[in-house]
MOPAC internal coordinates of N, CA, C and O (Angstrom, degrees):
PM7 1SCF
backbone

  N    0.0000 0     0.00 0     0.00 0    0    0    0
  C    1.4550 1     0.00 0     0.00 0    1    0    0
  C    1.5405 1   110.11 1     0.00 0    2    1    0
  O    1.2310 1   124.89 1   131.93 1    3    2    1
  N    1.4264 1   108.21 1   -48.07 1    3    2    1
  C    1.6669 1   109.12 1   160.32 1    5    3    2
  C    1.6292 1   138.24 1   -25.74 1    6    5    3
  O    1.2310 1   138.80 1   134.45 1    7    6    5
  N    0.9585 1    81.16 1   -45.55 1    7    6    5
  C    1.9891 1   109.25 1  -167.50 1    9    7    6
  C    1.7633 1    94.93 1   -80.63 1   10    9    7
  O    1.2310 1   135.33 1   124.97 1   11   10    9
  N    2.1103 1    87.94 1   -55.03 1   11   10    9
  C    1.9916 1    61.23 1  -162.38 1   13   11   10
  C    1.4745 1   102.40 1   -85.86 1   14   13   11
  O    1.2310 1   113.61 1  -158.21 1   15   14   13
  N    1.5150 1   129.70 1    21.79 1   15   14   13
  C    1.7399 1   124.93 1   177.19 1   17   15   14
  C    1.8236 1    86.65 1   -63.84 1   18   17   15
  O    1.2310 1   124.34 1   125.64 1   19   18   17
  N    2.1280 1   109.27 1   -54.36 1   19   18   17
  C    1.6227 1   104.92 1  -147.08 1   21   19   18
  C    1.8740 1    95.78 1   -84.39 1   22   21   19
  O    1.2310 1   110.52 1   177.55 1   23   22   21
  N    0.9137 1   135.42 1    -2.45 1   23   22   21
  C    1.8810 1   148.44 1   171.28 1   25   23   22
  C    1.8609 1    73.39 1   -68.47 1   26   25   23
  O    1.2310 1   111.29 1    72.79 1   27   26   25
  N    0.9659 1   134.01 1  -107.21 1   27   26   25
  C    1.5005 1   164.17 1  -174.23 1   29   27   26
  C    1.4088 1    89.39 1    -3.52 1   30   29   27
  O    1.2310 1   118.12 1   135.26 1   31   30   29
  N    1.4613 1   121.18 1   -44.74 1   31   30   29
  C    1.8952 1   114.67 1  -142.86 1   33   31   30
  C    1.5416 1    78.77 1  -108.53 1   34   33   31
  O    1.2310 1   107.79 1   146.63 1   35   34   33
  N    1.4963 1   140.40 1   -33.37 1   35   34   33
  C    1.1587 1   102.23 1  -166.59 1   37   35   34
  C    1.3768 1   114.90 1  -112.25 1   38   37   35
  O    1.2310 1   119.09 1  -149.67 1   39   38   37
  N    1.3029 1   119.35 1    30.33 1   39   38   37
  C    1.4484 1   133.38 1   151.40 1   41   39   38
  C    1.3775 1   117.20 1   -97.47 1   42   41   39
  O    1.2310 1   107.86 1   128.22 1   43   42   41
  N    1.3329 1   140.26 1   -51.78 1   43   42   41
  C    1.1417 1   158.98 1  -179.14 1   45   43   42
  C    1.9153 1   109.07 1   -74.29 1   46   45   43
  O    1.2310 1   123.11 1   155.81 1   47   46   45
  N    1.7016 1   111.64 1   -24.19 1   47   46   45
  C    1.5971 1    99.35 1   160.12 1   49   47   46
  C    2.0862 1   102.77 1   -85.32 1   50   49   47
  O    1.2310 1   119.45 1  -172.72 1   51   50   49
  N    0.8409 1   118.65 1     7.28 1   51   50   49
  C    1.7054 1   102.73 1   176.74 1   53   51   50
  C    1.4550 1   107.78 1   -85.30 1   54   53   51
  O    1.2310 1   120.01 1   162.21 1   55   54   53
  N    1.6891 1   117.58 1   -17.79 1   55   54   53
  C    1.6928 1   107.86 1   179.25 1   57   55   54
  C    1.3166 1   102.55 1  -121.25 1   58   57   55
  O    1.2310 1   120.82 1  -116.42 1   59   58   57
  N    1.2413 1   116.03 1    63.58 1   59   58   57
  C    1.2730 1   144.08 1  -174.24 1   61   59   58
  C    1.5841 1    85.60 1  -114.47 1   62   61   59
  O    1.2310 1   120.46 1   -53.12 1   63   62   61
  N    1.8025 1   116.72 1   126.88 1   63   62   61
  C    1.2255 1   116.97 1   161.93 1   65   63   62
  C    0.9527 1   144.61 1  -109.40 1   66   65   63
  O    1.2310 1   115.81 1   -28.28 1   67   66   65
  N    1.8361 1   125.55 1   151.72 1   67   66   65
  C    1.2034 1   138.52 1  -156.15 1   69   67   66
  C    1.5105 1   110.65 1   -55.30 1   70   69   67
  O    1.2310 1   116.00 1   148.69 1   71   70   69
  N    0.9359 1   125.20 1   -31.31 1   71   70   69
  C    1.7280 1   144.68 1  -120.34 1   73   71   70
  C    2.4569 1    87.33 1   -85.67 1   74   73   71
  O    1.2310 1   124.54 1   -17.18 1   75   74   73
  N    0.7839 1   108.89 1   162.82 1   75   74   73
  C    1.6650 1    91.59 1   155.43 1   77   75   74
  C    1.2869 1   129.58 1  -120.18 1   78   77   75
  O    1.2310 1   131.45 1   -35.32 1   79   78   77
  N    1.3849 1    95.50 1   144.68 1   79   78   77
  C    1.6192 1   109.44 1  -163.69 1   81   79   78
  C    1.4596 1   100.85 1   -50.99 1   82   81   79
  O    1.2310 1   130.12 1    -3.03 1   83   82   81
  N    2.0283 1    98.10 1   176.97 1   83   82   81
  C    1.3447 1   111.68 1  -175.07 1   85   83   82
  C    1.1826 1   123.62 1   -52.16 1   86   85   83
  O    1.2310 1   111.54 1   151.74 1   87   86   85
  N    1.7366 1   133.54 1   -28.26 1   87   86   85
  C    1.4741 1   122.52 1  -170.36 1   89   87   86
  C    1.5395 1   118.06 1   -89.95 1   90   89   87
  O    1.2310 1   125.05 1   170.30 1   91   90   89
  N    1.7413 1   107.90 1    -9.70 1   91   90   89
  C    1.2476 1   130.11 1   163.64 1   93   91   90
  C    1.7013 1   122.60 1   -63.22 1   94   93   91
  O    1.2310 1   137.56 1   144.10 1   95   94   93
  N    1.6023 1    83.58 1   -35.90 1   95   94   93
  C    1.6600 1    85.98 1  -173.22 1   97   95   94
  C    1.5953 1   114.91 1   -91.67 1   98   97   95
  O    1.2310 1   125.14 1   158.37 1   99   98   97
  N    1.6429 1   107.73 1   -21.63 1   99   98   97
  C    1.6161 1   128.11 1  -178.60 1  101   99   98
  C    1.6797 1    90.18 1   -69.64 1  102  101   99
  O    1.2310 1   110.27 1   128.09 1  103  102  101
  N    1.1376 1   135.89 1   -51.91 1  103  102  101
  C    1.5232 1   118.34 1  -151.89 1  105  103  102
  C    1.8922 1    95.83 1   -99.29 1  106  105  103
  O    1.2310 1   122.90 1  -176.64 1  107  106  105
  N    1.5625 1   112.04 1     3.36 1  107  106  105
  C    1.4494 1    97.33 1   173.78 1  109  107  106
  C    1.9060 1    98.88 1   -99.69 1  110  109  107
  O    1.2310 1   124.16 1  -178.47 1  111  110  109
  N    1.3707 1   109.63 1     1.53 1  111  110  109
  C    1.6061 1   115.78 1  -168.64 1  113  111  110
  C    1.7943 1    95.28 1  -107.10 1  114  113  111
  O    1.2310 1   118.88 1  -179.66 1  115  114  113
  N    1.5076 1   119.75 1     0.34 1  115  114  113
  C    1.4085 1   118.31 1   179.94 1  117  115  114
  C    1.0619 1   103.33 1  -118.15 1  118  117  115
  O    1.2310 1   111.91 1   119.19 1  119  118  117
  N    1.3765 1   132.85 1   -60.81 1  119  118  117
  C    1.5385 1   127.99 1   155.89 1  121  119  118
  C    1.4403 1   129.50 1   -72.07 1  122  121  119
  O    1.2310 1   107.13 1  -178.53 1  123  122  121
  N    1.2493 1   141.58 1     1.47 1  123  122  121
  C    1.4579 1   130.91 1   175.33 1  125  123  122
  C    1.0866 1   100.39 1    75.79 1  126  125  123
  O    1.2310 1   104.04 1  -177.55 1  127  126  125
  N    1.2451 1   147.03 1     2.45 1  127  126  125
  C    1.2257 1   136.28 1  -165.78 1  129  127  126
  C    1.8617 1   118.99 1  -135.61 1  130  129  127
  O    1.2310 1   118.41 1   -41.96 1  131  130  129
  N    1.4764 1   120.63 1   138.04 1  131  130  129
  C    1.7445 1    90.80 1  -170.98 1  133  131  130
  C    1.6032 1   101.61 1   -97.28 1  134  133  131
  O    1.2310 1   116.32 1  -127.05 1  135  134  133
  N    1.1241 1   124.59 1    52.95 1  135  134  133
  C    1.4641 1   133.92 1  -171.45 1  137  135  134
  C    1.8193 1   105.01 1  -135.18 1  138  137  135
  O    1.2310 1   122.60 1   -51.99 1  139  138  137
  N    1.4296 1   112.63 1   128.01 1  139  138  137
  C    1.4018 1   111.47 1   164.10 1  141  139  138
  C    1.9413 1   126.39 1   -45.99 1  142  141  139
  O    1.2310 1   131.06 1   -25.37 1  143  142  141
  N    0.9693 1    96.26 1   154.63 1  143  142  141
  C    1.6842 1   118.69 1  -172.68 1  145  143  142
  C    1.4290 1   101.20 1   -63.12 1  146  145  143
  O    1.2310 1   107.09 1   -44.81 1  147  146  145
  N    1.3563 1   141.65 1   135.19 1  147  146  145
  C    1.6186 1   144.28 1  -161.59 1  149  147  146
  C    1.6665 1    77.51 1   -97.52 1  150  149  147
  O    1.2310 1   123.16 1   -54.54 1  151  150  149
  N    1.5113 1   111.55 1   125.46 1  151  150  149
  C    1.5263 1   129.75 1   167.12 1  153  151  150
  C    1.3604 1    98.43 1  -174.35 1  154  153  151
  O    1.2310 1   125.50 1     0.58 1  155  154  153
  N    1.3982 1   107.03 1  -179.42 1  155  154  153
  C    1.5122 1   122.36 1  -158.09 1  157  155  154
  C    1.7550 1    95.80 1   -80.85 1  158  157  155
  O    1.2310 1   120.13 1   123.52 1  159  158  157
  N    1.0578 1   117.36 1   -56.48 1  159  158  157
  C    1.6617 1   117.58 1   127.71 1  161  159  158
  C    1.6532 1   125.99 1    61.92 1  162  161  159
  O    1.2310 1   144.31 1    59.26 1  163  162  161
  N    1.5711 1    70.36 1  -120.74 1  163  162  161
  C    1.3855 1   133.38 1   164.29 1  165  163  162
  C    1.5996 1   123.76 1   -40.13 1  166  165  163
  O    1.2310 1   133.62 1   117.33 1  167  166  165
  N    1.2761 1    91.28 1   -62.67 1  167  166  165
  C    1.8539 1   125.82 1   157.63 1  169  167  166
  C    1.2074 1   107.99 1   -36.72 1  170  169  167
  O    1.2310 1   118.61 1   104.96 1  171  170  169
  N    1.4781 1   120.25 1   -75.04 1  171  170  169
  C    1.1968 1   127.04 1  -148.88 1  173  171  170
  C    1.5813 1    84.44 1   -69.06 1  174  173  171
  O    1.2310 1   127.31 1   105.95 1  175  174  173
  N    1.3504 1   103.54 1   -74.05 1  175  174  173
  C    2.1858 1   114.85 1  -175.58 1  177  175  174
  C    1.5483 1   101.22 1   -11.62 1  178  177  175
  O    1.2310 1   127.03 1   126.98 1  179  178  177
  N    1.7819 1   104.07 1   -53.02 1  179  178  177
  C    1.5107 1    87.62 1  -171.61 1  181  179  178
  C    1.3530 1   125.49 1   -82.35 1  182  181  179
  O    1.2310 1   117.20 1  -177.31 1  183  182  181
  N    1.2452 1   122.92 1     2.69 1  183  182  181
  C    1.1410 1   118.86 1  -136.55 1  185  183  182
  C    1.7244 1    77.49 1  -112.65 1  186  185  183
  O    1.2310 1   122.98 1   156.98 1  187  186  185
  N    1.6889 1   111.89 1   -23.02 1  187  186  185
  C    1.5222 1    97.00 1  -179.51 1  189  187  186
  C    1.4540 1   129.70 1  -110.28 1  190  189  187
  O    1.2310 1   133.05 1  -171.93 1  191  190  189
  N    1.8420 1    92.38 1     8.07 1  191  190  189
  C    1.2936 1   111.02 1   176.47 1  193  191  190
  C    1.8576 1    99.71 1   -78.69 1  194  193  191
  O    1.2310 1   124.01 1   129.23 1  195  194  193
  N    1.6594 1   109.92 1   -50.77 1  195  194  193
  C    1.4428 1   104.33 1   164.70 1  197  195  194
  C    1.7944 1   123.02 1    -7.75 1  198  197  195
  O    1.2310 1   136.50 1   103.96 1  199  198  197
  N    1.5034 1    85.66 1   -76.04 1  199  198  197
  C    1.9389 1   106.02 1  -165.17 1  201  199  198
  C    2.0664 1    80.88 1   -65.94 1  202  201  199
  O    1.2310 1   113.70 1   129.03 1  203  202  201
  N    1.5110 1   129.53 1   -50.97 1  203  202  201
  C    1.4131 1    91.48 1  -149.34 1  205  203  202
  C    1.8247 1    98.76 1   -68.96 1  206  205  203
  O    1.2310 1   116.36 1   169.36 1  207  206  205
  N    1.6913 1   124.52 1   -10.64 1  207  206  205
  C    1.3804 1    96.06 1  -175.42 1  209  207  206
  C    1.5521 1   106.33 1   -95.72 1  210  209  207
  O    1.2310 1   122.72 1  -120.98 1  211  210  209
  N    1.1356 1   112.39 1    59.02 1  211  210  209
  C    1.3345 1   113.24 1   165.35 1  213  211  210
  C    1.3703 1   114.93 1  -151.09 1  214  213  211
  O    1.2310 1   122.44 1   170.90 1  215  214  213
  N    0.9607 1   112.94 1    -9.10 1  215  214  213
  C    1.7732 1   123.92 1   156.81 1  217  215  214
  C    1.6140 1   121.24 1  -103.96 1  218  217  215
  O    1.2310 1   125.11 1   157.17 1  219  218  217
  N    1.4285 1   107.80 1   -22.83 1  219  218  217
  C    1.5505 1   101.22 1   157.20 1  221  219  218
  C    0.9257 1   133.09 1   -31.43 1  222  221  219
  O    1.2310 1   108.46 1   -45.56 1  223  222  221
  N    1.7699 1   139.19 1   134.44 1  223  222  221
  C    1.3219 1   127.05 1   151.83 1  225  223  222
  C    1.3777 1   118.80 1   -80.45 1  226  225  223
  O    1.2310 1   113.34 1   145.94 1  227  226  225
  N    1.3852 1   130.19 1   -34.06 1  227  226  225
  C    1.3475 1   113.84 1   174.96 1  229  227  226
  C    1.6600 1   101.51 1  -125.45 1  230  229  227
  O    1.2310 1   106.28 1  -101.80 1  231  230  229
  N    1.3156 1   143.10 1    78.20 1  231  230  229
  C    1.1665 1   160.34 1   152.01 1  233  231  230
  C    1.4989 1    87.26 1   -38.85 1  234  233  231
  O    1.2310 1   129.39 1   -38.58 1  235  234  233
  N    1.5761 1    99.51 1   141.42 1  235  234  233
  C    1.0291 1   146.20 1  -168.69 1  237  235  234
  C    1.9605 1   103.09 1    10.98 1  238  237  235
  O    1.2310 1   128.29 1  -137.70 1  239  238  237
  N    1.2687 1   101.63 1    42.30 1  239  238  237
  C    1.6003 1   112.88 1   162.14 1  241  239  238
  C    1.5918 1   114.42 1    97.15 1  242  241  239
  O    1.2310 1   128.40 1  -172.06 1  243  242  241
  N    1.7123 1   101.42 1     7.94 1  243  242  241
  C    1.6600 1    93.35 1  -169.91 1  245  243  242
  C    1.6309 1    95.42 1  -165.73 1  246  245  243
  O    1.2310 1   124.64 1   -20.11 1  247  246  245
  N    1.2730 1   108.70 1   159.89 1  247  246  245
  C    1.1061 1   109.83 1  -167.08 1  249  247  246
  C    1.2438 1   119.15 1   -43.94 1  250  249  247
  O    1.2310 1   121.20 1    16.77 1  251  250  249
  N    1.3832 1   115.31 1  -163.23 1  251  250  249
  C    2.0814 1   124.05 1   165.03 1  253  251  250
  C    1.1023 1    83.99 1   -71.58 1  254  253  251
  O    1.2310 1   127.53 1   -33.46 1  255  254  253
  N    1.4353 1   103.11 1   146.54 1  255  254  253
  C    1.7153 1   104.60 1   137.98 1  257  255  254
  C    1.8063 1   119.59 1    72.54 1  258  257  255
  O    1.2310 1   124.65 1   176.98 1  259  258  257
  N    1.2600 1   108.69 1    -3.02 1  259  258  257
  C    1.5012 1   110.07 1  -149.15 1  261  259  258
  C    1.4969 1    99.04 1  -141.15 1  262  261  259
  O    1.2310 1   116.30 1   -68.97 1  263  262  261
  N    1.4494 1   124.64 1   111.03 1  263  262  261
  C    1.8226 1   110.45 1   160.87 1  265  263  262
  C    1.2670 1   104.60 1  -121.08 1  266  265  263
  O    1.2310 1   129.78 1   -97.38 1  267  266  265
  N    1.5458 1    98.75 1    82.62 1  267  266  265
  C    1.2184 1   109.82 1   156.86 1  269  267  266
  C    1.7725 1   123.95 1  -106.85 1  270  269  267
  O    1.2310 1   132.27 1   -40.63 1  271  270  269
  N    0.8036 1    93.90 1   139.37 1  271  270  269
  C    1.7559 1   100.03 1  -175.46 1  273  271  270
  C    1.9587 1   121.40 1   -31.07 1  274  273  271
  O    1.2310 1   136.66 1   148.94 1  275  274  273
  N    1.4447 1    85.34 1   -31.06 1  275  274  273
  C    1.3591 1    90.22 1  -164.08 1  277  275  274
  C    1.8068 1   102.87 1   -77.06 1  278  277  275
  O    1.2310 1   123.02 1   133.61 1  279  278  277
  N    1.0143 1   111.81 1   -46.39 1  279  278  277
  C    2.1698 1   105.20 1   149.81 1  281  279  278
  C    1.9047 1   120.16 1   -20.49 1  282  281  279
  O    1.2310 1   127.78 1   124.47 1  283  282  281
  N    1.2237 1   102.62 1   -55.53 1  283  282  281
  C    1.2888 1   103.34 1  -165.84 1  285  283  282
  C    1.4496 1   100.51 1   -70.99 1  286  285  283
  O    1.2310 1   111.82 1   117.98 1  287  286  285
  N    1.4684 1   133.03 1   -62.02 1  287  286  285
  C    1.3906 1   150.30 1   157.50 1  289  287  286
  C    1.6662 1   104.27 1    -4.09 1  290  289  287
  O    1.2310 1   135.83 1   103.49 1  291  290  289
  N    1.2329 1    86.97 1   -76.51 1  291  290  289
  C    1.7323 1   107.85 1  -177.97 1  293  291  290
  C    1.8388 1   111.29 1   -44.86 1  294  293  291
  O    1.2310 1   132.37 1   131.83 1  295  294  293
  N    1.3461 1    93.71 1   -48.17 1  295  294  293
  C    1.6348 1    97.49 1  -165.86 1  297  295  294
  C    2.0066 1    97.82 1   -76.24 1  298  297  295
  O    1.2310 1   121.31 1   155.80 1  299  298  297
  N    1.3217 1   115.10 1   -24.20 1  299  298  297
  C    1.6915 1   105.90 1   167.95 1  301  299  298
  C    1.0503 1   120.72 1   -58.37 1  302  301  299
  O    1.2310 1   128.22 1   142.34 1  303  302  301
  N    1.9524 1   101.77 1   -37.66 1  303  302  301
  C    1.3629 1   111.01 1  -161.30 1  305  303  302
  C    2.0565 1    94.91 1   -54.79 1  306  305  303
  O    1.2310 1   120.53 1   106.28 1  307  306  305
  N    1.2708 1   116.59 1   -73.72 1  307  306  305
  C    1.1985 1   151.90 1   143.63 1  309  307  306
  C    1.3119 1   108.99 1    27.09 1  310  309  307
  O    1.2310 1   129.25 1    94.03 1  311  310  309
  N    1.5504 1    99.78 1   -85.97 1  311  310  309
  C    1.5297 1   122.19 1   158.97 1  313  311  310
  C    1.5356 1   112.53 1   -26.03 1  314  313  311
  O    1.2310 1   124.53 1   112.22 1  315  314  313
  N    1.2246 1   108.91 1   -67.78 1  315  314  313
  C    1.8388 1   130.24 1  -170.91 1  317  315  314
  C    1.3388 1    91.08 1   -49.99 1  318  317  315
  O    1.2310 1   116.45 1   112.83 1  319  318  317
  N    1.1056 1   124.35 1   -67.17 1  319  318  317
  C    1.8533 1   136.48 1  -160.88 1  321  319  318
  C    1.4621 1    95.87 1   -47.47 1  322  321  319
  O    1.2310 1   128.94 1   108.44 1  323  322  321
  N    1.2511 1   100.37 1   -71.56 1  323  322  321
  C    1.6599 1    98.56 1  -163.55 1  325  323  322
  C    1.5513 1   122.90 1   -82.16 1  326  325  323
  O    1.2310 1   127.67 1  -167.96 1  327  326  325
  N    1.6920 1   102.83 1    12.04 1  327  326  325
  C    1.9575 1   113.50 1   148.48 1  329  327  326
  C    0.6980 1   117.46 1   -73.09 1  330  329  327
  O    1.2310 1   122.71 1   137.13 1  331  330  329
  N    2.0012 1   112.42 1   -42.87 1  331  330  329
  C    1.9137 1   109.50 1  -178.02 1  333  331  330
  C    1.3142 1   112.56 1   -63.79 1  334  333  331
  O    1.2310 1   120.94 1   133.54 1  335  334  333
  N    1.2209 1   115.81 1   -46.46 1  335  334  333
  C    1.7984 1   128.93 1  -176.70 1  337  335  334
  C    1.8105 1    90.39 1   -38.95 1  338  337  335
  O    1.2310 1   120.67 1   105.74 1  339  338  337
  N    1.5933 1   116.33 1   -74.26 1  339  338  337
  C    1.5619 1   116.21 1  -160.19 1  341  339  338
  C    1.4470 1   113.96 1   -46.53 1  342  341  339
  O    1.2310 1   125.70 1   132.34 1  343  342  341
  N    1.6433 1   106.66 1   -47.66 1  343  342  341
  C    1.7514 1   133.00 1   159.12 1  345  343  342
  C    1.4063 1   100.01 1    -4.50 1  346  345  343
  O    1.2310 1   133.72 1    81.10 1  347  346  345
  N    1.6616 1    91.08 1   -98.90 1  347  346  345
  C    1.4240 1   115.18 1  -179.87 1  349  347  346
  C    1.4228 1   109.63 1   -30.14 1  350  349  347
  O    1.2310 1   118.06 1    99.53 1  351  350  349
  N    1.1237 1   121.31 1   -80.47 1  351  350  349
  C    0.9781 1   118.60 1  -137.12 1  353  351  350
  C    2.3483 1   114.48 1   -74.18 1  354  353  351
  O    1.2310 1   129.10 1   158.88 1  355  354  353
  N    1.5913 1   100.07 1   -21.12 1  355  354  353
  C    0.9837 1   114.62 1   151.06 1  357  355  354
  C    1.4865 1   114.12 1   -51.28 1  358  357  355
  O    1.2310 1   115.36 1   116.58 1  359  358  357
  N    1.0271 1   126.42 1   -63.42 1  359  358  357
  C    1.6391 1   139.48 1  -159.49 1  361  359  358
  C    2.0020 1    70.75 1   -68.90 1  362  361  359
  O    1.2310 1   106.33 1   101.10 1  363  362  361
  N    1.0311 1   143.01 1   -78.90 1  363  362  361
  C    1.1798 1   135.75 1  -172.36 1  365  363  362
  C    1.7514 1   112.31 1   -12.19 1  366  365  363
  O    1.2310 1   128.21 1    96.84 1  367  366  365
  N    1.3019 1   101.80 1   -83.16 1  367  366  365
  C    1.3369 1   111.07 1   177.44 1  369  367  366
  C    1.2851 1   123.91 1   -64.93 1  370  369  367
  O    1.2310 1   120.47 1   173.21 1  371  370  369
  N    1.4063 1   116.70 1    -6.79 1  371  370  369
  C    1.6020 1   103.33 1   177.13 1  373  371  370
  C    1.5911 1    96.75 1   -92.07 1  374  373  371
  O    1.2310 1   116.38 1   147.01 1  375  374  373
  N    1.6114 1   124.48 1   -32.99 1  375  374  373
  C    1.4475 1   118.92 1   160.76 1  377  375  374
  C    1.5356 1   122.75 1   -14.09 1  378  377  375
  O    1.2310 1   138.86 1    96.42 1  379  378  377
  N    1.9521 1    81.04 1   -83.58 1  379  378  377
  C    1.3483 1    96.84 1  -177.04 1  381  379  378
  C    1.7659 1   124.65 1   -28.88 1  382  381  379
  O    1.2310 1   127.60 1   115.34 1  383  382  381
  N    1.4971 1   102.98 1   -64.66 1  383  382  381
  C    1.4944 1   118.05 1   166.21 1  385  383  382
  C    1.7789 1   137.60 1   -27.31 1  386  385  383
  O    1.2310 1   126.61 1   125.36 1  387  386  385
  N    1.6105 1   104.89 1   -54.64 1  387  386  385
  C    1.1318 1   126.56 1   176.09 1  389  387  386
  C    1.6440 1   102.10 1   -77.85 1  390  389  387
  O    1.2310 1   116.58 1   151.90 1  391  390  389
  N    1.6388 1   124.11 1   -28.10 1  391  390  389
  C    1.3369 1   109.15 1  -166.36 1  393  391  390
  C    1.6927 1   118.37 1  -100.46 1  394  393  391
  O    1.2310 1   128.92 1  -153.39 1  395  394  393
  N    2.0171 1   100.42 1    26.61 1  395  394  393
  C    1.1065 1   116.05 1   179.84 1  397  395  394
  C    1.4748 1   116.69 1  -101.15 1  398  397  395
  O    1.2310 1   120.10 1   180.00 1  399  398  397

């Protein structure tokens, strides 16, 4: 089930689309604008989106510097991994619980 979750994530993240999602498109259809609202907010969002795109490893789904396919692939793979991890480990503790 492992194998074919990351087979699954890194074919199926390449037609993954560019376009931006719904809360991207709601606040460019309320303000006219594709940029967040200037508030204290706002501020902070940016101020920590800054630091995360510079400590990211795969920012905005693909390497630095690089759109090459094999970023996007990687970051499903990625994605997939650390659903099963939450998976598991939920299904863990709800075990535990019920088998008391």
């Amino acid at each position: 089930m492992f194998i074919l979750t990351i087979i699954i994530a890194s074919i199926f993240s390449l037609f993954a689309s560019e376009q931006p999602d719904g809360l991207e498109w709601s606040v460019f259809k309320i303000i006219g604008e594709e940029k967040e609202p200037t508030s204290l907010i706002a501020t902070v969002h940016h101020f920590l989106g800054t630091i995360q795109e510079k400590i990211s490893f795969l920012p905005d789904y693909n390497f630095h510097n690089n759109q090459s396919k094999l970023g996007t692939s990687i970051s499903g793979i990625i994605g997939s991994i650390i659903t099963i991890i939450f998976a598991a480990i939920l299904g863990i503790l709800t075990n535990r619980k019920t088998n008391r």
